[in-house]
C-alpha positions as CSV (number, residue, x, y, z in Angstrom):
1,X,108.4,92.7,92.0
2,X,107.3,94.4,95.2
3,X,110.1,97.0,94.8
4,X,109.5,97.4,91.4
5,X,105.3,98.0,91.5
6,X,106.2,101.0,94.5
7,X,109.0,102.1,92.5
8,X,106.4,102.9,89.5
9,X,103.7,104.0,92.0
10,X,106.2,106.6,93.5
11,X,107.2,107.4,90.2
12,X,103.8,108.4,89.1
13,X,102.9,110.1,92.2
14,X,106.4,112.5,92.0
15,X,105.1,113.0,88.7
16,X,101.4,114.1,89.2
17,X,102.9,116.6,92.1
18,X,104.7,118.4,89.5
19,X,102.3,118.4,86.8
20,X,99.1,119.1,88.8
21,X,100.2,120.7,92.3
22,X,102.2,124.4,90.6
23,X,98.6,125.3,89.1
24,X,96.7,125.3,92.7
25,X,98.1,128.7,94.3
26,X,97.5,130.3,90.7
27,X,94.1,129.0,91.2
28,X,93.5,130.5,94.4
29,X,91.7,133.7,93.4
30,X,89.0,131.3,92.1
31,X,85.4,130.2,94.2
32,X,87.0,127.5,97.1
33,X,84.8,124.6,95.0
34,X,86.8,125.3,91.8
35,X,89.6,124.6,93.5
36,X,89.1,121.7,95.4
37,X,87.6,119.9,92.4
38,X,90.7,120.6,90.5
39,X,93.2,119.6,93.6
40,X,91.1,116.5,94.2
41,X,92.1,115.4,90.9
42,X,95.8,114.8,92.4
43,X,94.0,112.0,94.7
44,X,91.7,110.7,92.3
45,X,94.9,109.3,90.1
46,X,97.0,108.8,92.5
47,X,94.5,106.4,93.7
48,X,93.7,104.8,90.7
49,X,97.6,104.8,89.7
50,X,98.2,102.6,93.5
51,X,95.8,100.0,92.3
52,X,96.9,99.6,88.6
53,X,101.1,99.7,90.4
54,X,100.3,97.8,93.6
55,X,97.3,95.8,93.7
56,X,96.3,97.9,96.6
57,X,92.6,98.1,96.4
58,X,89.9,99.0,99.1
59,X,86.7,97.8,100.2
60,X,84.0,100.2,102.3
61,X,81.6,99.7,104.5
62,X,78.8,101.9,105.4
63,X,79.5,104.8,103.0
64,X,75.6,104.2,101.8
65,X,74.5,105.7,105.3
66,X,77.1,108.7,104.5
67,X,74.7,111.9,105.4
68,X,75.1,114.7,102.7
69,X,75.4,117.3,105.0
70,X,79.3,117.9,106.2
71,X,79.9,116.3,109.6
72,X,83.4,116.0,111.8
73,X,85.1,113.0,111.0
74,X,86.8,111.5,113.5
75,X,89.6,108.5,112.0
76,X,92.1,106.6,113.0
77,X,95.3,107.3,111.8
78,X,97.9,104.8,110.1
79,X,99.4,105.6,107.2
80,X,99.3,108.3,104.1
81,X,96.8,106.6,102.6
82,X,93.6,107.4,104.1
83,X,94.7,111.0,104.1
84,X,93.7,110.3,100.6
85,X,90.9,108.2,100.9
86,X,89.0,110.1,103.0
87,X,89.1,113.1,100.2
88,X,87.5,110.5,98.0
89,X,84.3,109.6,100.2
90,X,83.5,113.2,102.3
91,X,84.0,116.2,99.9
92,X,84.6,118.5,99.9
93,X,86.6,118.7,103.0
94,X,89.4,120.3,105.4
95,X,91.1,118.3,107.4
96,X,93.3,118.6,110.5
97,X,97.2,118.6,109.6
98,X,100.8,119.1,111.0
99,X,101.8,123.1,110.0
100,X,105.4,121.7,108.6
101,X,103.7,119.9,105.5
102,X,102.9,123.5,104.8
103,X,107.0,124.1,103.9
104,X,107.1,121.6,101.3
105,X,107.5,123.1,97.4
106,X,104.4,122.6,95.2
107,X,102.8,120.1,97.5
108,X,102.6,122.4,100.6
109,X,101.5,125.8,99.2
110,X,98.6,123.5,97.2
111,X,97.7,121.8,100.4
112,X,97.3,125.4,101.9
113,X,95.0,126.6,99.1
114,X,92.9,124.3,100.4
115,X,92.3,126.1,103.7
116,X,93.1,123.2,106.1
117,X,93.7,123.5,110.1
118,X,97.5,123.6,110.1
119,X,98.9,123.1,113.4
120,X,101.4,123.2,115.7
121,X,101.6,119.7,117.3
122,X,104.0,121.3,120.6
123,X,101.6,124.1,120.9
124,X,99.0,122.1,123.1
125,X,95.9,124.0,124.4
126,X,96.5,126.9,121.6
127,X,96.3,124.1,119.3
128,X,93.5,122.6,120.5
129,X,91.5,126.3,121.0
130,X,92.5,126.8,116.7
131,X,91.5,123.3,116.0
132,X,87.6,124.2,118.2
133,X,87.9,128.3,116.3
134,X,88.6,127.3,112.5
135,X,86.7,124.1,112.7
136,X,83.3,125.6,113.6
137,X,84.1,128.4,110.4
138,X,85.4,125.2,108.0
139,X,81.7,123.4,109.2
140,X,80.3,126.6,108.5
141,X,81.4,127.0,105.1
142,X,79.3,123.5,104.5
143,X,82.8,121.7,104.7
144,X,83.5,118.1,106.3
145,X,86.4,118.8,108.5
146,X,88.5,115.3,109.1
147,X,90.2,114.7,112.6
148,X,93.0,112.3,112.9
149,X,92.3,112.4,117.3
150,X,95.7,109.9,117.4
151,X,97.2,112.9,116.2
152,X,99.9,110.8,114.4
153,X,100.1,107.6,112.3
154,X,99.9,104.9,114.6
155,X,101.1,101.6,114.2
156,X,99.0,98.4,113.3
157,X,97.9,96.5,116.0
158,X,98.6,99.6,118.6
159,X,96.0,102.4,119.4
160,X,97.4,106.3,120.4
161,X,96.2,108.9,122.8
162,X,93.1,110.4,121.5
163,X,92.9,113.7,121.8
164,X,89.7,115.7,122.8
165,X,89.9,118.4,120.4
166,X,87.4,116.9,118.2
167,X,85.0,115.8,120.9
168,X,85.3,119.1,121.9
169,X,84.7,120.7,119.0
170,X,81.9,118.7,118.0
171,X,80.1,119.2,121.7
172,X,80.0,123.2,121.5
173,X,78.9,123.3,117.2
174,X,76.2,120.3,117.9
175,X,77.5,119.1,114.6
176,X,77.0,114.8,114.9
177,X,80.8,112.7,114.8
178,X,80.8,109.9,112.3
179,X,84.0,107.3,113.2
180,X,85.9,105.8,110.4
181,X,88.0,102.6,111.1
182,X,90.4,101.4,108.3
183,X,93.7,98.8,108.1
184,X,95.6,101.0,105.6
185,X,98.8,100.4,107.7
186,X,99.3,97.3,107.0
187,X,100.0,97.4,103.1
188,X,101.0,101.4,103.6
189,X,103.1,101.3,106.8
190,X,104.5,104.7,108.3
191,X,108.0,105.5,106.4
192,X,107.9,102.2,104.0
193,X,108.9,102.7,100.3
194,X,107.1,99.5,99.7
195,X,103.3,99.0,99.1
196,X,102.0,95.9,99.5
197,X,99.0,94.2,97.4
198,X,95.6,93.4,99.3
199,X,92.6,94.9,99.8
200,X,92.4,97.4,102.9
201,X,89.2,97.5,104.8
202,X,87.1,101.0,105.9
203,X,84.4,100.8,108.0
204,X,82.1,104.2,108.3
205,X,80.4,104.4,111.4
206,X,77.2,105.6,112.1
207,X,76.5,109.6,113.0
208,X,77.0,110.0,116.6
209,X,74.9,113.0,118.2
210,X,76.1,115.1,120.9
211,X,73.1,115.4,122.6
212,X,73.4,114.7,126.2
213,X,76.9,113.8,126.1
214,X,80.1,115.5,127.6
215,X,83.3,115.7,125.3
216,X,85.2,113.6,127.8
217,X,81.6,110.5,126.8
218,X,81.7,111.6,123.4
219,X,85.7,110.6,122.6
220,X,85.9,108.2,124.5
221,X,82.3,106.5,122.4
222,X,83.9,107.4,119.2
223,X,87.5,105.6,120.6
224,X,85.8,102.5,121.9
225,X,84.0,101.7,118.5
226,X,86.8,102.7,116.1
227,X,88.9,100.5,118.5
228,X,86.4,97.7,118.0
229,X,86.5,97.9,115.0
230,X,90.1,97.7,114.3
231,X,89.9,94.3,116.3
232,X,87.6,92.9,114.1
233,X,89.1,94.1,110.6
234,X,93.2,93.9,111.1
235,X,94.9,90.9,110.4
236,X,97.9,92.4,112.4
237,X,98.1,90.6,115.7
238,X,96.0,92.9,118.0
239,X,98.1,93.9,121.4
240,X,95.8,96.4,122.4
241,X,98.7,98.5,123.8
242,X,99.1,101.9,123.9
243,X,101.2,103.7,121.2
244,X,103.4,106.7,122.5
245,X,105.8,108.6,120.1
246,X,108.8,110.2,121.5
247,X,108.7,113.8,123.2
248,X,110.0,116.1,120.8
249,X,113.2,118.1,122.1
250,X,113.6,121.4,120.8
251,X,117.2,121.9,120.9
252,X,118.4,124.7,122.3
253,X,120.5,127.4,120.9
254,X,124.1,127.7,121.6
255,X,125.2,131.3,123.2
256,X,127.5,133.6,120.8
């Protein structure tokens, strides 16, 4: 039953890519809102479709306090599914993302309509300096700009690196970080076809200001209470150990 509720959730999602994502880059001549409101349709089903497929529903907490000016959002990172979540509950938004997704038909040249920070994950402090440039324009443009500072989906129970690009960032605009905590991963994990039924758990955070703190305070504030978090909401067995993907290798090119 398992395989056969994902199987109709993929299904549906496959479809609403094909039927909704080829009109976005026609679209792009349009006002930035008009377009959002009409890509942020793909999310709206495709979250309604996961809970009529899967029984995968979500409870939040703290999204009354939810300013309505745009903030930096600073999340954790475990699956795909807050990637859509978080569209949901701070638009309209730009968000942080791996350049590659950019190469995918339909579904990459929508997501780039959408002006997000696109990345190259091996290009370290020229990252970091486009993440601090475009971010204080996207803030600008009276956009919420999400930040996944893992920098990848990171297993349940396990915590990642986080980077200081959006401390950073948030230090030299002034503009407050709110923290999200969420246990997506463990009904969505990273690279499953299978989506399991439960209710996942998002906690919104309070606005942290910047005032009087270093980026170096200000991560590691916005770490310690996502991290807290996580202990109290996953039912994963917490380790507490740090997460490290493997060092990409860029293969080199054989001589003529």
């Amino acid at each position: 039953m398992l395989y056969l509720r994902s199987l109709l959730f993929w299904a549906g999602l496959v479809i609403s890519t094909l039927v909704i994502t080829p009109w976005i880059p026609l679209l792009y001549p349009l006002p930035y809102p008009i377009r959002y409101r009409y890509a942020h349709q793909w999310t709206r089903f495709n979250l309604w479709w996961l809970q009529r497929t899967c029984k995968l529903q979500y409870t939040v907490t703290g999204a009354a306090d939810i300013p309505a000016a745009p903030h930096i959002v600073m999340a954790k990172h475990q699956s795909a599914w807050e990637t859509m979540a978080l569209q949901k509950l701070f638009p309209p938004q730009a968000w942080v993302m791996k350049r590659e997704l950019l190469r995918i038909p339909f579904f990459g040249w929508a997501i780039a309509c959408m002006e997000p920070i696109a990345i190259d994950r091996n290009a370290g402090r020229k990252a970091a300096e486009q993440i601090i440039r475009q971010g204080k324009k996207r803030l600008e443009q009276g956009r919420w700009l999400v930040i996944f500072p893992e920098g990848t989906r990171v297993p349940p129970g396990k915590k990642g690196r986080y980077g200081m690009s959006g401390a950073i960032l948030a230090t030299q605009t002034g503009y407050p970080v709110i923290p999200v905590a969420h246990n997506a991963g463990e009904f969505w994990r990273r690279n499953d076809f299978i989506k399991r039924p439960g209710t996942i758990d998002i906690v919104i955070g309070e606005p942290v200001a910047t005032d009087n703190l270093t980026a170096a305070q200000l991560n590691r504030r916005i770490q310690n209470w996502i991290e807290g978090q996580m202990k109290r909401i996953s039912h994963t067995p917490w380790t507490g150990e740090q997460y490290r993907r493997e060092p990409r290798v860029r293969q080199q090119k054989k001589p003529e």
